[in-house]
FIVOTI-800119 format. One line per 4 residues: for each residue x, y, z of C-alpha. Coordinates in steps of 0.001 Angstrom, whole numbers, plus 500000, padded with zeros to 6 digits. Layout:
// FIVOTI-800119
X,Y,Z  ...
//
This chain:
// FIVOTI-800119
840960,552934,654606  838053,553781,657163  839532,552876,660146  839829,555682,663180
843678,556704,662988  845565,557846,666743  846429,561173,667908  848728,563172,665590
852177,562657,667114  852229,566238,668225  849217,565838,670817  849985,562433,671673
850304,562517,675460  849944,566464,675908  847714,568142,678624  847601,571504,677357
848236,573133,674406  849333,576772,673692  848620,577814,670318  850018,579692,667865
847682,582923,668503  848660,582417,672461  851178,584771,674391  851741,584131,677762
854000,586087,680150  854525,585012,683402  854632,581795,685054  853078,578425,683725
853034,575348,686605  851602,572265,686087  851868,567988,686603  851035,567465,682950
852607,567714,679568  852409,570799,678051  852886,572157,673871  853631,575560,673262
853249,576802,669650  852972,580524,670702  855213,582882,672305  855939,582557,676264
858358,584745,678066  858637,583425,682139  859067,580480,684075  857693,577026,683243
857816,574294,685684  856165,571363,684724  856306,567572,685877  855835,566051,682635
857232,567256,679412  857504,570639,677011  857270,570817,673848  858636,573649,671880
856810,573735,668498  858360,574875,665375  857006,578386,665514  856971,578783,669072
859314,581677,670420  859848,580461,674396  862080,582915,676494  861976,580898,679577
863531,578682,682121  862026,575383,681679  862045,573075,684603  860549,569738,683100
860861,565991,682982  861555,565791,679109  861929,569025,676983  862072,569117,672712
862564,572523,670903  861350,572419,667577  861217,576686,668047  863108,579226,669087
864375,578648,673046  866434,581237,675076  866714,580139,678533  867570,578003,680818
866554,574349,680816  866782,571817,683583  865751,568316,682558  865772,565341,684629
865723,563204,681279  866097,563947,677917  866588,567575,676305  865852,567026,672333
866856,570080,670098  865706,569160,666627  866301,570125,663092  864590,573196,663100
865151,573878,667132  867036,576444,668102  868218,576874,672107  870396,579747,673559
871120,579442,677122  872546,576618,679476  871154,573206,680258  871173,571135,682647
870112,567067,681610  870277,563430,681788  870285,563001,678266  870863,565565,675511
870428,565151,671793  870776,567718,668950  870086,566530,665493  871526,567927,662027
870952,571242,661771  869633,572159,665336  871127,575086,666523  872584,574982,670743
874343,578182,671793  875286,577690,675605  877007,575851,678452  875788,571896,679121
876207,569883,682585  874582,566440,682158  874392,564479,684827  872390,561112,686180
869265,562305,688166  867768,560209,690827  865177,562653,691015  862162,562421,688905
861748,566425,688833  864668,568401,688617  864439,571469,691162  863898,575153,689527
866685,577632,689567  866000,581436,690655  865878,584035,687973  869332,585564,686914
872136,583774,684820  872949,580613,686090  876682,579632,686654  876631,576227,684757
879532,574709,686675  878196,575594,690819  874364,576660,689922  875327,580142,691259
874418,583249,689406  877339,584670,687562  877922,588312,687185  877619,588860,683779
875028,590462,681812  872344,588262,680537  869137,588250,678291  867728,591480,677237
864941,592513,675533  864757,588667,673566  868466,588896,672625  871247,586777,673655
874590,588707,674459  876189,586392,672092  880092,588506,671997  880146,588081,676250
878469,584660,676328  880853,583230,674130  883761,584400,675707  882812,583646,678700
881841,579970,678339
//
Protein backbone atom coordinates (compact mmCIF):
# COMPACT_ATOMS: atom_id res chain seq x y z
CA UNK A 1 0.00 0.00 0.00
CA UNK A 2 3.24 2.05 0.99
CA UNK A 3 5.62 0.47 -0.95
CA UNK A 4 7.87 2.71 -3.61
CA UNK A 5 6.18 1.80 -7.10
CA UNK A 6 8.80 1.80 -10.58
CA UNK A 7 9.04 4.29 -13.21
CA UNK A 8 5.78 5.03 -15.07
CA UNK A 9 6.06 2.90 -18.21
CA UNK A 10 6.49 6.00 -20.28
CA UNK A 11 10.01 7.00 -18.67
CA UNK A 12 11.07 3.61 -18.09
CA UNK A 13 14.44 3.43 -19.85
CA UNK A 14 14.35 7.06 -21.49
CA UNK A 15 17.37 9.51 -21.48
CA UNK A 16 15.71 12.56 -22.40
CA UNK A 17 12.50 13.78 -22.51
CA UNK A 18 10.88 16.49 -24.75
CA UNK A 19 7.85 17.84 -23.34
CA UNK A 20 4.80 18.90 -24.36
CA UNK A 21 5.69 22.83 -24.17
CA UNK A 22 9.08 21.81 -26.25
CA UNK A 23 9.61 22.64 -30.08
CA UNK A 24 12.62 21.71 -31.54
CA UNK A 25 13.72 22.30 -35.16
CA UNK A 26 16.71 21.01 -36.36
CA UNK A 27 18.71 18.08 -35.64
CA UNK A 28 18.56 15.89 -32.37
CA UNK A 29 21.72 13.12 -32.07
CA UNK A 30 22.24 11.09 -29.33
CA UNK A 31 23.30 7.19 -27.84
CA UNK A 32 20.31 7.22 -25.52
CA UNK A 33 16.59 6.80 -25.61
CA UNK A 34 14.77 9.65 -26.24
CA UNK A 35 10.53 10.74 -25.63
CA UNK A 36 9.17 13.40 -27.51
CA UNK A 37 5.77 14.77 -26.37
CA UNK A 38 6.25 18.15 -28.21
CA UNK A 39 6.56 19.12 -31.69
CA UNK A 40 10.01 18.38 -33.66
CA UNK A 41 10.48 19.11 -37.28
CA UNK A 42 14.35 17.70 -38.48
CA UNK A 43 16.45 14.85 -38.26
CA UNK A 44 16.72 12.48 -35.29
CA UNK A 45 19.36 9.95 -35.10
CA UNK A 46 19.52 8.18 -32.09
CA UNK A 47 21.14 4.74 -30.96
CA UNK A 48 18.55 3.72 -28.65
CA UNK A 49 14.90 4.21 -29.08
CA UNK A 50 12.05 7.13 -29.89
CA UNK A 51 9.18 7.48 -28.56
CA UNK A 52 6.44 9.39 -30.17
CA UNK A 53 3.95 10.42 -27.44
CA UNK A 54 0.34 10.78 -28.00
CA UNK A 55 0.38 14.51 -28.52
CA UNK A 56 3.62 14.77 -30.04
CA UNK A 57 3.58 16.18 -33.74
CA UNK A 58 7.25 14.74 -35.16
CA UNK A 59 8.01 15.78 -38.87
CA UNK A 60 11.22 13.97 -39.07
CA UNK A 61 13.37 11.21 -40.31
CA UNK A 62 14.01 9.03 -37.45
CA UNK A 63 17.07 6.91 -37.56
CA UNK A 64 16.74 4.72 -34.28
CA UNK A 65 17.12 1.28 -32.82
CA UNK A 66 13.33 0.88 -31.80
CA UNK A 67 10.73 3.61 -32.73
CA UNK A 68 6.72 3.75 -31.24
CA UNK A 69 4.34 6.56 -32.47
CA UNK A 70 1.71 7.14 -30.16
CA UNK A 71 1.51 10.95 -32.14
CA UNK A 72 1.40 12.26 -35.20
CA UNK A 73 4.70 11.04 -37.49
CA UNK A 74 5.44 12.29 -41.09
CA UNK A 75 8.71 11.09 -42.16
CA UNK A 76 10.86 8.74 -42.77
CA UNK A 77 11.79 6.00 -40.32
CA UNK A 78 14.67 3.59 -40.43
CA UNK A 79 14.64 1.02 -37.64
CA UNK A 80 17.02 -1.67 -37.13
CA UNK A 81 14.28 -3.43 -34.85
CA UNK A 82 10.93 -2.86 -34.19
CA UNK A 83 8.70 0.15 -35.59
CA UNK A 84 5.38 0.13 -33.22
CA UNK A 85 2.48 2.40 -34.54
CA UNK A 86 -0.18 2.24 -31.86
CA UNK A 87 -3.80 2.90 -31.41
CA UNK A 88 -3.68 6.42 -31.41
CA UNK A 89 -0.27 6.64 -33.71
CA UNK A 90 -0.44 7.98 -36.76
CA UNK A 91 2.77 7.68 -39.44
CA UNK A 92 2.89 9.14 -43.04
CA UNK A 93 5.97 8.43 -44.86
CA UNK A 94 8.09 5.20 -45.66
CA UNK A 95 9.85 2.84 -43.31
CA UNK A 96 12.37 0.93 -43.32
CA UNK A 97 12.43 -2.12 -40.25
CA UNK A 98 13.12 -5.40 -38.82
CA UNK A 99 9.93 -5.68 -37.28
CA UNK A 100 6.78 -3.62 -37.84
CA UNK A 101 3.57 -3.67 -35.87
CA UNK A 102 0.42 -1.50 -36.21
CA UNK A 103 -2.34 -2.12 -33.79
CA UNK A 104 -6.27 -1.47 -34.24
CA UNK A 105 -6.83 1.73 -35.16
CA UNK A 106 -3.22 3.06 -35.88
CA UNK A 107 -3.12 4.89 -38.85
CA UNK A 108 0.28 3.99 -41.60
CA UNK A 109 0.12 5.95 -44.85
CA UNK A 110 3.39 4.96 -46.86
CA UNK A 111 5.70 2.45 -48.53
CA UNK A 112 7.38 -0.48 -46.03
CA UNK A 113 10.75 -2.55 -46.80
CA UNK A 114 11.47 -4.80 -43.79
CA UNK A 115 14.31 -6.51 -43.78
CA UNK A 116 16.80 -8.57 -41.18
CA UNK A 117 19.54 -6.09 -39.95
CA UNK A 118 22.85 -7.31 -38.83
CA UNK A 119 23.55 -3.93 -37.90
CA UNK A 120 22.70 -2.65 -34.55
CA UNK A 121 22.14 1.07 -35.98
CA UNK A 122 20.60 1.44 -39.14
CA UNK A 123 22.54 4.17 -41.30
CA UNK A 124 20.64 7.72 -41.88
CA UNK A 125 19.30 8.58 -45.25
CA UNK A 126 19.94 12.23 -46.82
CA UNK A 127 17.09 14.65 -46.85
CA UNK A 128 14.66 14.39 -49.91
CA UNK A 129 12.03 11.55 -50.58
CA UNK A 130 13.42 8.34 -50.31
CA UNK A 131 12.78 5.70 -53.10
CA UNK A 132 11.59 2.78 -50.81
CA UNK A 133 12.58 0.01 -53.22
CA UNK A 134 16.74 1.31 -54.13
CA UNK A 135 17.09 4.08 -51.16
CA UNK A 136 17.43 6.66 -54.01
CA UNK A 137 15.54 9.87 -53.95
CA UNK A 138 12.59 9.80 -56.23
CA UNK A 139 11.46 12.74 -58.19
CA UNK A 140 8.33 13.46 -56.88
CA UNK A 141 7.17 16.15 -54.74
CA UNK A 142 7.29 15.52 -51.10
CA UNK A 143 6.35 17.09 -47.64
CA UNK A 144 5.35 20.63 -47.54
CA UNK A 145 4.60 22.91 -45.10
CA UNK A 146 3.46 19.67 -42.47
CA UNK A 147 1.25 18.14 -45.21
CA UNK A 148 1.56 14.93 -46.91
CA UNK A 149 0.82 15.02 -50.78
CA UNK A 150 -1.56 12.29 -50.13
CA UNK A 151 -3.35 12.31 -54.19
CA UNK A 152 0.62 11.79 -55.68
CA UNK A 153 1.83 9.57 -52.82
CA UNK A 154 -0.81 7.24 -53.27
CA UNK A 155 -0.56 6.85 -56.74
CA UNK A 156 2.65 6.55 -56.79
CA UNK A 157 3.25 3.79 -54.23
Amino acid sequence: MFGRRGKPAESRGVDSIFGPETMVEGVITGNGSIRIDGQVKGDINISGDVSVGQKAHVEATICARNVVVAGELIGTVRASGKLEILPTGRLHGDVFVSSLVVDDGAVFIGGCKMSHSDNSRPELLPSGNDNIETGEDKDKPGLTEGQLDMDKQAGDL
